[in-house]
C-alpha positions in Angstrom: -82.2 26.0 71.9 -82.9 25.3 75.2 -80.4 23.3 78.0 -82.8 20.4 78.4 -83.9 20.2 74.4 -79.8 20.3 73.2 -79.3 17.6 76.2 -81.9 15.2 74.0 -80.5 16.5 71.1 -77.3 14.8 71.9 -78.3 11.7 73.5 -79.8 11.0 69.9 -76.9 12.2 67.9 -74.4 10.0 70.0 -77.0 6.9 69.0 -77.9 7.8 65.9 -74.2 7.7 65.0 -74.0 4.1 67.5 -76.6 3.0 65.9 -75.1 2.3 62.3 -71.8 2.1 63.5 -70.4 -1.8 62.9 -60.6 -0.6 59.3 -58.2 -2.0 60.6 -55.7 0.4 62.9 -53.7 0.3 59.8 -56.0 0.1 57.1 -58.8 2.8 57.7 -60.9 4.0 55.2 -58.8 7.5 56.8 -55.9 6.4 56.3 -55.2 9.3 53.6 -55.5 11.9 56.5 -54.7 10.1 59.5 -52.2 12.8 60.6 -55.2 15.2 60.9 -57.1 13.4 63.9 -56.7 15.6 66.6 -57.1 13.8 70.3 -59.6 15.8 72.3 -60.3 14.0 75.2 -58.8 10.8 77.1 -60.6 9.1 79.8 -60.7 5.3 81.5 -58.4 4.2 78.8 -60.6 5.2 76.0 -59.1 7.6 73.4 -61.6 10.1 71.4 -60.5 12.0 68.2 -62.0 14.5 65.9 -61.0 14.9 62.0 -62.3 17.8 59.2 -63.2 16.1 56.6 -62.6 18.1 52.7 -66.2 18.8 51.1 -68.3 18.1 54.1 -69.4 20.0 57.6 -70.0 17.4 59.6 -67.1 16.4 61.2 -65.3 12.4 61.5 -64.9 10.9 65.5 -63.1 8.5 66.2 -62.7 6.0 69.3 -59.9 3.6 70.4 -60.0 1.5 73.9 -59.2 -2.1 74.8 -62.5 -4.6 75.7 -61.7 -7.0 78.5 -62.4 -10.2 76.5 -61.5 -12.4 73.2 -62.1 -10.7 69.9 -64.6 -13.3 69.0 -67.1 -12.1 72.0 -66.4 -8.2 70.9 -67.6 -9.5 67.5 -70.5 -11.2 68.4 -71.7 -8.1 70.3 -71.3 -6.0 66.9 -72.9 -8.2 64.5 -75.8 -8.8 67.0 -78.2 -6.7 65.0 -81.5 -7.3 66.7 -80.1 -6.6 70.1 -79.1 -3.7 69.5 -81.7 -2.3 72.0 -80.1 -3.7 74.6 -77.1 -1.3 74.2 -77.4 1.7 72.0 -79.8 4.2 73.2 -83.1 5.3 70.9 -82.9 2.6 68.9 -86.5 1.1 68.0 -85.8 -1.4 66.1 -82.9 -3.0 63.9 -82.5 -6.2 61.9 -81.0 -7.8 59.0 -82.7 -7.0 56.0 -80.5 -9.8 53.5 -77.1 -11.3 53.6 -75.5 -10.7 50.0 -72.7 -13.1 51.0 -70.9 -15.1 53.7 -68.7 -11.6 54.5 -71.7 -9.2 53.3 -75.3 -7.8 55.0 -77.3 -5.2 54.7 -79.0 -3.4 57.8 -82.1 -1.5 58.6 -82.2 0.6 61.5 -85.1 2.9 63.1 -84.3 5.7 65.7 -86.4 7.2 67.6 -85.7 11.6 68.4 -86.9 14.1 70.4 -90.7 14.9 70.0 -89.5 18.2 68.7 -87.9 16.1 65.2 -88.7 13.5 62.5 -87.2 10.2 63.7 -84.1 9.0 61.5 -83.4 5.7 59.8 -80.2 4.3 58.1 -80.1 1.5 55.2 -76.5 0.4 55.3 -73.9 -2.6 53.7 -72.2 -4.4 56.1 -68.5 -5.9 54.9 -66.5 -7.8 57.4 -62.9 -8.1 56.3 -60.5 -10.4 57.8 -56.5 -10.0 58.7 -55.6 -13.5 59.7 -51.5 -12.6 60.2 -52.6 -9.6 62.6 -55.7 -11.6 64.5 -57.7 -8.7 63.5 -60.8 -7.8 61.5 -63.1 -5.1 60.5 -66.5 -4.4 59.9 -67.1 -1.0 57.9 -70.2 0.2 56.9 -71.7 2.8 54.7 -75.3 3.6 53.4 -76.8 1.7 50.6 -80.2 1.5 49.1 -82.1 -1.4 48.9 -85.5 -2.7 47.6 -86.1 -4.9 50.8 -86.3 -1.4 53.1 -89.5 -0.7 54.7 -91.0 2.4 53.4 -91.7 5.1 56.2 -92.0 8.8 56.7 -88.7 9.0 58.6 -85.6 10.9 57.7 -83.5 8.8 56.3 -80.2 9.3 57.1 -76.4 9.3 54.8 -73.2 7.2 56.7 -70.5 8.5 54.5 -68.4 6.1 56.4 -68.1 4.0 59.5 -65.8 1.0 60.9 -64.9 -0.9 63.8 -61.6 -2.5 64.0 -60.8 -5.4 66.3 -57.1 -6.5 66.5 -57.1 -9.6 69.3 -54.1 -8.9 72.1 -53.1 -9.4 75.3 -52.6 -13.9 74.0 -56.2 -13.3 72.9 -57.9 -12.2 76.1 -58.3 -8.6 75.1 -59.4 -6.6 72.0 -58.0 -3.5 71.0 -61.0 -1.5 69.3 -60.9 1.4 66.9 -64.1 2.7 66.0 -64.8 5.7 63.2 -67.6 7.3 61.9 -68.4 9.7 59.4 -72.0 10.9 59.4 -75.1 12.9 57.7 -78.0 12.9 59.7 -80.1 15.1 57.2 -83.0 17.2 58.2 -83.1 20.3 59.3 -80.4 19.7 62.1 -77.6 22.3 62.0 -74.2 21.0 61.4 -72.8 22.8 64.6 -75.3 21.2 66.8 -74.3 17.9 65.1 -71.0 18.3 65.5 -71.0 19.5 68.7 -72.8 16.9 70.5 -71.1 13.8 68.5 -67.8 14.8 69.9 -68.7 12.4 72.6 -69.4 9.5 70.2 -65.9 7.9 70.6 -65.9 7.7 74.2 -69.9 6.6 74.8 -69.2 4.1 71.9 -66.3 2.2 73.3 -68.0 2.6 76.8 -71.7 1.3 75.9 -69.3 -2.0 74.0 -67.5 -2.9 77.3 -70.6 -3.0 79.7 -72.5 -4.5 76.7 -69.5 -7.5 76.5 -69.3 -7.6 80.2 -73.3 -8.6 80.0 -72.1 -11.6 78.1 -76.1 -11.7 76.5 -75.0 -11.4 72.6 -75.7 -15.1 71.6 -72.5 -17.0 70.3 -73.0 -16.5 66.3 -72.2 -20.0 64.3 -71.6 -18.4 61.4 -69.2 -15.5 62.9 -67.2 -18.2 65.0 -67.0 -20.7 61.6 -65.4 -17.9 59.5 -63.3 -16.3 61.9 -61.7 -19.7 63.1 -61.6 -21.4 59.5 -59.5 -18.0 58.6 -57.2 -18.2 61.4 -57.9 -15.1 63.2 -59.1 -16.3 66.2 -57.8 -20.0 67.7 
């Protein structure tokens, strides 16, 4: 594959896994092999990790970095579905498709590739899950069907798992985030070539959620700021 194809190659890869990607430190779906990350790269305070995963070739990343602001704006920035644009690169559009429940969403999402592939879309359940004694709370994801999809001609893509934690420190100015993902993006794409290029998921995922906080454009959710403060996790 040429230089300048594999370079678009993994621009898409990193936001194709971004893309879906909305568990706790302590409570990852992981957990049961959390002594098999292995770091492979540290940089501006943002810590990336790779992990095998039994049965499957496409391997698990993993990021973990501090935001500079309350765990309330980090959250807004995840669950801001339509915006997505604004911050995850190839995305061409995203949106709620229903909301099962009060904790509970499902999510389209349309990606846009290389002229040389079929684009890729995910269907995915959203669960947000809250910690209330730790100021913390996750949103893990993983790919569902669902009669409201659109029907298209594009690939439609597994998440076998995916998570952001957000545990509130620092007296609540700061987040620490942990973000993991565990992804299939079908097609004819080789797993190496996956796998290769998504080993800088971690990093461009925590990075692309600071500047996107620091922006301060995600819209304040009522909803979001009504659960989390009724549950005690943020004041």
């Amino acid at each position: 594959m040429p230089p300048n194809q594999m370079k678009r190659h993994s621009g898409y890869l990193a936001a194709a896994a971004l893309a879906v990607t909305v568990a706790l430190p302590g409570a990852s779906w992981a957990d049961g092999a959390r002594s098999a990350w292995e770091r492979i790269r540290t940089e501006d305070g943002i810590v990336v990790s790779r992990k095998e995963v039994p049965g499957s070739p496409f391997v698990a990343f993993r990021g973990e970095g501090d935001v500079d602001a309350p765990l309330l704006a980090v959250a807004n920035v995840l669950v801001d579905v339509p915006h997505e644009k604004e911050w995850i690169d190839s995305v061409v559009d995203a949106k709620i498709l229903r909301r099962v429940s009060d904790t509970e969403y499902v999510v389209y999402s349309h990606l846009g590739t290389p002229v040389t592939m079929s684009d890729r879309e995910f269907v995915a359940d959203v669960a947000l899950k809250l910690d209330p004694p730790r100021k913390a709370m996750s949103i893990e994801m993983r790919s569902t069907t669902d009669p409201s999809a659109p029907h298209t001609s594009f690939v439609r893509a597994e998440l076998e798992d995916s998570v952001f934690a957000l545990t509130s420190i620092e007296h609540g100015t700061k987040t620490h985030v942990v973000a993991e993902i565990h992804c299939d993006p079908k097609g004819s794409i080789a797993a190496w070539i996956v796998n290769l290029f998504q080993k800088s998921w971690g990093y461009n995922t925590i990075a692309s959620l600071r500047r996107q906080v620091r922006r301060g454009s995600a819209p304040t959710e009522p909803h979001l700021e009504t659960l989390l403060r009724g549950a005690g996790v943020v004041d």
